[in-house]
C-alpha positions as MATLAB code, in Angstrom:
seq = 'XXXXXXXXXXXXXXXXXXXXXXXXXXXXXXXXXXXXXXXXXXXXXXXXXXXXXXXXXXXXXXXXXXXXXXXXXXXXXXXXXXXXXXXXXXXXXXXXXXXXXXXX';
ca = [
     -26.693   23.899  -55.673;
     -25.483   22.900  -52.135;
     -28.343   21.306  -50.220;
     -29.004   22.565  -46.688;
     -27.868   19.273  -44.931;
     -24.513   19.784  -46.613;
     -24.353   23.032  -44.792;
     -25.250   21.665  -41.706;
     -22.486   18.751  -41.875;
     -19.991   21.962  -42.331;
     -21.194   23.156  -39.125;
     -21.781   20.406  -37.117;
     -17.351   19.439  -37.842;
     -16.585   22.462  -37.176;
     -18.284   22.589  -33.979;
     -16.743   19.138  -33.449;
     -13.371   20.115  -33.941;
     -13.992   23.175  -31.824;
     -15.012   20.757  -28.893;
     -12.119   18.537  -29.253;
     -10.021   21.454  -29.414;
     -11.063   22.534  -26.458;
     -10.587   18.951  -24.475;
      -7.296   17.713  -25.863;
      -5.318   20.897  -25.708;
      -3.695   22.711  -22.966;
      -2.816   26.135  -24.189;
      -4.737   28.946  -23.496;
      -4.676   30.049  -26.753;
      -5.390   27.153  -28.680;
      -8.298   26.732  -26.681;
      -9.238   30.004  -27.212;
      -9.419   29.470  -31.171;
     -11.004   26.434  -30.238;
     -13.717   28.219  -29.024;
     -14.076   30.700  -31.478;
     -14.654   27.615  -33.925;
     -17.489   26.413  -31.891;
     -19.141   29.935  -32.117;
     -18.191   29.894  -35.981;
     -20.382   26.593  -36.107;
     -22.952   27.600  -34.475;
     -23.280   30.946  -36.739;
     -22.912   28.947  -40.173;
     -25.689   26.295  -38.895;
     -28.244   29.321  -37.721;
     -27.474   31.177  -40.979;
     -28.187   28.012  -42.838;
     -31.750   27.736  -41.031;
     -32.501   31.255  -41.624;
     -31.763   30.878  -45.059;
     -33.538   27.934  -45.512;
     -36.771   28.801  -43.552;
     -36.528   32.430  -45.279;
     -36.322   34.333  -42.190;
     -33.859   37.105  -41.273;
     -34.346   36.423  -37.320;
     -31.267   34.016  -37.258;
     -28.995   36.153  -39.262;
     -29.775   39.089  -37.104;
     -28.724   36.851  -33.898;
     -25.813   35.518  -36.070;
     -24.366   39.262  -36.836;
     -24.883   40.237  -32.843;
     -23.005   36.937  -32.325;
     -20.309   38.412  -34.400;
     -20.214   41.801  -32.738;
     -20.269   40.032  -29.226;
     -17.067   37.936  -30.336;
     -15.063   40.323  -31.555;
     -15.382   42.458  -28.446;
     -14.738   39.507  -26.427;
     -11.765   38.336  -28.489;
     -10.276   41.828  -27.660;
     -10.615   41.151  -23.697;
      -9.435   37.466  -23.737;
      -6.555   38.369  -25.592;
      -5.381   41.228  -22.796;
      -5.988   38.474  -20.499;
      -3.441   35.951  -22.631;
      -1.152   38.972  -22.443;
      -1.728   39.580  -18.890;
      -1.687   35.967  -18.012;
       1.565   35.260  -19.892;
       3.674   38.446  -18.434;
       2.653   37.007  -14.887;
       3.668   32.898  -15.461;
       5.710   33.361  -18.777;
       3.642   30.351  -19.694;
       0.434   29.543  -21.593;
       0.225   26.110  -20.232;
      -3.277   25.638  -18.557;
      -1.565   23.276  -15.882;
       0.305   26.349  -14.444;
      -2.569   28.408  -13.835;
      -4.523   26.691  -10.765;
      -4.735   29.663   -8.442;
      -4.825   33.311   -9.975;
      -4.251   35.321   -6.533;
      -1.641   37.327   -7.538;
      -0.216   36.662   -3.531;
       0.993   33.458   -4.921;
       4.442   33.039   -6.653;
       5.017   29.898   -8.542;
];
């Protein structure tokens, strides 16, 4: 049987990775995943708790975590689309002003 702290470990690096993801990189989209890890870490660890502590509060917040992601990961995603048509880029450095006035 896996113990509850080995669950926790599992969360807490992927949270980790998710942070330095989100640090060291400079695409948009890689940060984006990068993200999307940290929520992923954050869901595993309450789901470990609420399994643990025998309580379905937790897994009910994880699964509305879900359902909040995957309507966000549709609206980022236009906006890598959006962003990309406009700079042909996905380089974080390029987008310092988003008035669409501007033409760099």
């Amino acid at each position: 049987m896996i113990s509850l702290s080995s669950y926790a470990f599992v969360s807490m690096i992927l949270f980790s990775i998710g942070v330095v993801g989100v640090i060291a990189r400079r695409n948009i989209f890689v940060i984006y995943m990068s993200i999307e890890m940290m929520l992923n870490g954050v869901n595993l660890f309450l789901a470990t708790f609420a399994r643990y502590h025998f309580n379905m509060d937790p897994q009910v917040i994880t699964v509305i975590v879900i359902s909040i992601a995957a309507a966000e990961a549709a609206i980022f995603l236009s906006a890598i689309i959006l962003l990309y048509r406009s700079k042909k880029s996905l380089d974080t450095d390029i987008f310092t002003s988003l008035s669409q006035g501007e033409n760099k």
